[in-house]
C-alpha positions as CSV (number, residue, x, y, z in Angstrom):
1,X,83.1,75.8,108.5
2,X,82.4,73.2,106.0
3,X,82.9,69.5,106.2
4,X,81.6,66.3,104.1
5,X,82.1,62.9,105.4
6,X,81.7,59.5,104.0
7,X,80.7,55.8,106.1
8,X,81.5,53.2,103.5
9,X,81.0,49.9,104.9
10,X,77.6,46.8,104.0
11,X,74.1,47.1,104.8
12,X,73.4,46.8,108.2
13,X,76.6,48.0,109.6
14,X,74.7,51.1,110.5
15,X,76.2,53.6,107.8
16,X,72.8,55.3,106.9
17,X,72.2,55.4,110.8
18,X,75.5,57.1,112.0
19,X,75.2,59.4,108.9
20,X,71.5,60.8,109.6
21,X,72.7,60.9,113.5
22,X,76.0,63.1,112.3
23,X,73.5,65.5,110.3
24,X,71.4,66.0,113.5
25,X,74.4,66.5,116.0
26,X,76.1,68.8,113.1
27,X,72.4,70.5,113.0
28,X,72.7,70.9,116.9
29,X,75.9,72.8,116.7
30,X,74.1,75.2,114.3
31,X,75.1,74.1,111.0
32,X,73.6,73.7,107.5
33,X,73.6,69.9,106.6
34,X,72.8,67.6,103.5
35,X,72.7,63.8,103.9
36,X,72.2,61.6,100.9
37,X,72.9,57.3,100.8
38,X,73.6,54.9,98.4
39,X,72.9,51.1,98.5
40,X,73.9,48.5,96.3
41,X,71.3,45.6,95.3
42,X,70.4,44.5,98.8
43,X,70.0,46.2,101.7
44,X,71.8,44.3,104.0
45,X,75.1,42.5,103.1
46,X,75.5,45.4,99.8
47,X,77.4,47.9,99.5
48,X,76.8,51.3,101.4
49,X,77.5,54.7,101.6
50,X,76.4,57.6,103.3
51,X,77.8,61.4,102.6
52,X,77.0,63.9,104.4
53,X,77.9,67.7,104.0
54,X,77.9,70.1,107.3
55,X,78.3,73.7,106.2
56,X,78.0,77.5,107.9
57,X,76.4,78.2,104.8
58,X,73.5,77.2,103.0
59,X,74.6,74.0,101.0
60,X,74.2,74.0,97.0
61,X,76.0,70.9,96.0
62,X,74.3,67.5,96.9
63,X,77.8,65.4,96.2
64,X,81.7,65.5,96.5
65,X,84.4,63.5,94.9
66,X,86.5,64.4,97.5
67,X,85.5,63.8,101.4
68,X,87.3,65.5,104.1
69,X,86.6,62.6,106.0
70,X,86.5,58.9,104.9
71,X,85.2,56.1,107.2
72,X,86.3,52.6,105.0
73,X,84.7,49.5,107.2
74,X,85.0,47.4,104.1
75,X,87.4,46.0,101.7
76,X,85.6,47.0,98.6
77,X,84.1,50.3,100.3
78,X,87.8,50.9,100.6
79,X,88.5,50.1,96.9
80,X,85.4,51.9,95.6
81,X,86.2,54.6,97.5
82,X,90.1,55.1,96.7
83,X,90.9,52.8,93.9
84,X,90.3,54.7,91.2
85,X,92.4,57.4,91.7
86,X,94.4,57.7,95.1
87,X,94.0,61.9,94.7
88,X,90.2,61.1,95.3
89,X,90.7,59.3,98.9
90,X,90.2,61.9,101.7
91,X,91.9,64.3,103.9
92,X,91.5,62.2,106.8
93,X,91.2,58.5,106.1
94,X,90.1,55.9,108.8
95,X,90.3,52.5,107.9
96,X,89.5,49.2,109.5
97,X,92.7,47.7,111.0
98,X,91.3,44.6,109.5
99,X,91.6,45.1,106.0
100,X,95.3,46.0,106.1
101,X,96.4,42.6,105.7
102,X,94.8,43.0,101.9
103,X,97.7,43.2,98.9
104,X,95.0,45.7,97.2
105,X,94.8,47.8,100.1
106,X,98.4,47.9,100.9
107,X,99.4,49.0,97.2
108,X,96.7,51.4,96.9
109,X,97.7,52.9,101.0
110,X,101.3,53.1,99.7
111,X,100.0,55.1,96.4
112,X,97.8,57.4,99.1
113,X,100.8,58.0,101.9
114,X,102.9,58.8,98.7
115,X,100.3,61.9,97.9
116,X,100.8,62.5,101.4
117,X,98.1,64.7,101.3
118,X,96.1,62.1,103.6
119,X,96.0,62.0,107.1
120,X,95.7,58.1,107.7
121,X,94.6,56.6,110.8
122,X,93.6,52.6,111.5
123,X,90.4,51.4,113.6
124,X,89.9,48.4,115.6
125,X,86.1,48.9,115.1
126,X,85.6,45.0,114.7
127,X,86.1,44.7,118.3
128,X,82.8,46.9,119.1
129,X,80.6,45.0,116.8
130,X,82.2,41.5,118.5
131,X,81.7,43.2,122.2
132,X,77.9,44.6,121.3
133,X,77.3,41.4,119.6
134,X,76.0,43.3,116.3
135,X,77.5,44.8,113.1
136,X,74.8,47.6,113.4
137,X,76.8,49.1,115.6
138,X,80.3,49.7,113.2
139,X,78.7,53.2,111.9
140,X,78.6,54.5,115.0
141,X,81.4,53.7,116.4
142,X,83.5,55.2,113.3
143,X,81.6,58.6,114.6
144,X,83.5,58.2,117.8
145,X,86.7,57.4,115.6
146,X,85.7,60.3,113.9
147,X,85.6,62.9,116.6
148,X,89.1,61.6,118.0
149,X,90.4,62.4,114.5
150,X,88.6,65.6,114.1
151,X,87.4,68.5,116.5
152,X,84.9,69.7,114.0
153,X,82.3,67.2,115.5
154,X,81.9,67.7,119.6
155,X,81.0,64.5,121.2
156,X,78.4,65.6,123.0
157,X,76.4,66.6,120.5
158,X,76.6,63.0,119.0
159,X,75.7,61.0,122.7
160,X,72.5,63.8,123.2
161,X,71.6,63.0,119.4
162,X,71.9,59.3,120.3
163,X,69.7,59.6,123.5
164,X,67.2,61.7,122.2
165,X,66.9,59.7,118.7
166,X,63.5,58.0,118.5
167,X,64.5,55.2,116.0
168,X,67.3,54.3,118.4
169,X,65.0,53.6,121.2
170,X,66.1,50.8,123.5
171,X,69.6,50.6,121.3
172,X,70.5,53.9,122.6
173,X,72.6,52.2,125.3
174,X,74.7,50.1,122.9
175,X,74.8,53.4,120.3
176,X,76.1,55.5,123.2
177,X,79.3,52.2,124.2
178,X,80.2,51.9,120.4
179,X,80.5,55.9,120.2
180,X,82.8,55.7,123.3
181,X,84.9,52.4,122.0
182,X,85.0,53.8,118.5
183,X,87.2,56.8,120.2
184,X,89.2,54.7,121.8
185,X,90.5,52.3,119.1
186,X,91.6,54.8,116.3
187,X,95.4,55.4,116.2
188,X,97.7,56.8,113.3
189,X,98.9,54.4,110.5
């Protein structure tokens, strides 16, 4: 098996959190993984990514230009991400329900399903952070949107990662609800 992942979304939606707790569930089930992040100038409110890379084998490369799997929880995430050349999108592309109403979006979707080589699938994930009362918890819950999408990742790994995380400590309850609503509100495009 071999898998790489991207969460594109700001600062402080949790990317870099839900990436390092993919690596660790990934880890449980006995793979190799490799977890890098980008941030733009500021930490929170700038643009972030996280990749990560879960292999059967030992892992060589430290990036992709292609993820399997492409979390977009923001506008220009989405645009970084796909603009440039639609090939480049993902296999499986989850996309915040919210940002579908965007002319830039909509051409470069059309471009994509054209491809159709991309499995396309819109999230409601705006609801958990309004319900939790946080945007910390939007990289989570597109793990949970993730393992809906894809039965490469088993839940359970992800909720005893979550539990068991130190960092997480007294969040872990909230962590564990946005994994569960993040499953629930991904459906196809």
């Amino acid at each position: 098996m071999h898998i790489t992942i991207r969460l594109a979304g700001y600062g402080g939606y949790g990317v870099v959190t839900a990436s390092r707790i993919l690596g660790l569930a990934f880890t449980q089930q006995g793979y190799h993984t490799l977890q890098t992040e980008s941030h733009g100038a500021a930490a929170r409110g700038g643009s972030c990514t996280a990749d990560l890379t879960a292999s059967s084998n030992p892992i060589f490369e430290l990036g992709f230009d292609r993820p399997d799997i492409l979390a977009a929880l923001t506008a220009s995430a989405f645009l970084k991400c796909c603009s440039i050349s639609p090939d480049l999108s993902s296999n499986i592309l989850i996309i915040e329900s919210d940002l579908l109403s965007n002319p830039s979006i909509q051409s470069t979707l059309a471009d994509i399903k054209q491809e159709g080589v991309t499995q396309i699938f819109k999230s409601d994930l705006s609801q958990v952070a309004e319900e939790l009362e946080h945007v910390r918890y939007l990289g989570v819950a597109s793990l949970g949107a993730i393992t809906k999408v894809d039965d490469r990742i088993e839940i359970r790994f992800l909720e005893e990662t979550i539990q068991n995380d130190v960092k997480l400590g007294q969040f872990a309850k909230e962590n564990l609800r946005a994994l569960h609503r993040g499953a629930e509100l991904v459906t196809p495009y």
